[in-house]
C-alpha angles and dihedrals in degrees: 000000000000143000086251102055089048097054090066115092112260119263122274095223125112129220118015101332088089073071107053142070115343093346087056084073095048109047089038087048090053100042090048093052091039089058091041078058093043086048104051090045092049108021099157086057108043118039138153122275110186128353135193134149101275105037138023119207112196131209119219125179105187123175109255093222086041119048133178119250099231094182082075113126109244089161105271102066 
């Protein structure tokens, strides 16, 4: 993952192609970069729940009568 490869526009592929080869970089990239903003607007809500190198598993508690709009532009969607 990298800034870089966030900055460029998500795929236009459906299905699972936005995850594979070269598009795999860009949609994780972007996905990555879009929860660090969520996170940092909402951090009581959102917050990491395990961490390594290679993958990153987040935690959200949202109110049921009350639910986040995650089409919001943070930048990277």
């Amino acid at each position: 993952m990298s800034e870089e490869q966030a900055q460029q526009p998500l795929p236009e592929n459906s299905g699972l192609s936005a995850y594979s080869g070269v598009n795999r970089s860009v949609t994780m990239s972007r996905m990555y970069y879009w929860a660090q903003k969520f996170m940092e607007l909402y951090p009581n809500e959102m917050k990491v729940y395990y961490e390594n190198d290679r993958f990153v598993c987040y935690y959200l508690e949202q109110n049921v009568y009350r639910l986040y709009n995650f089409a919001i532009d943070y930048g990277y969607n």
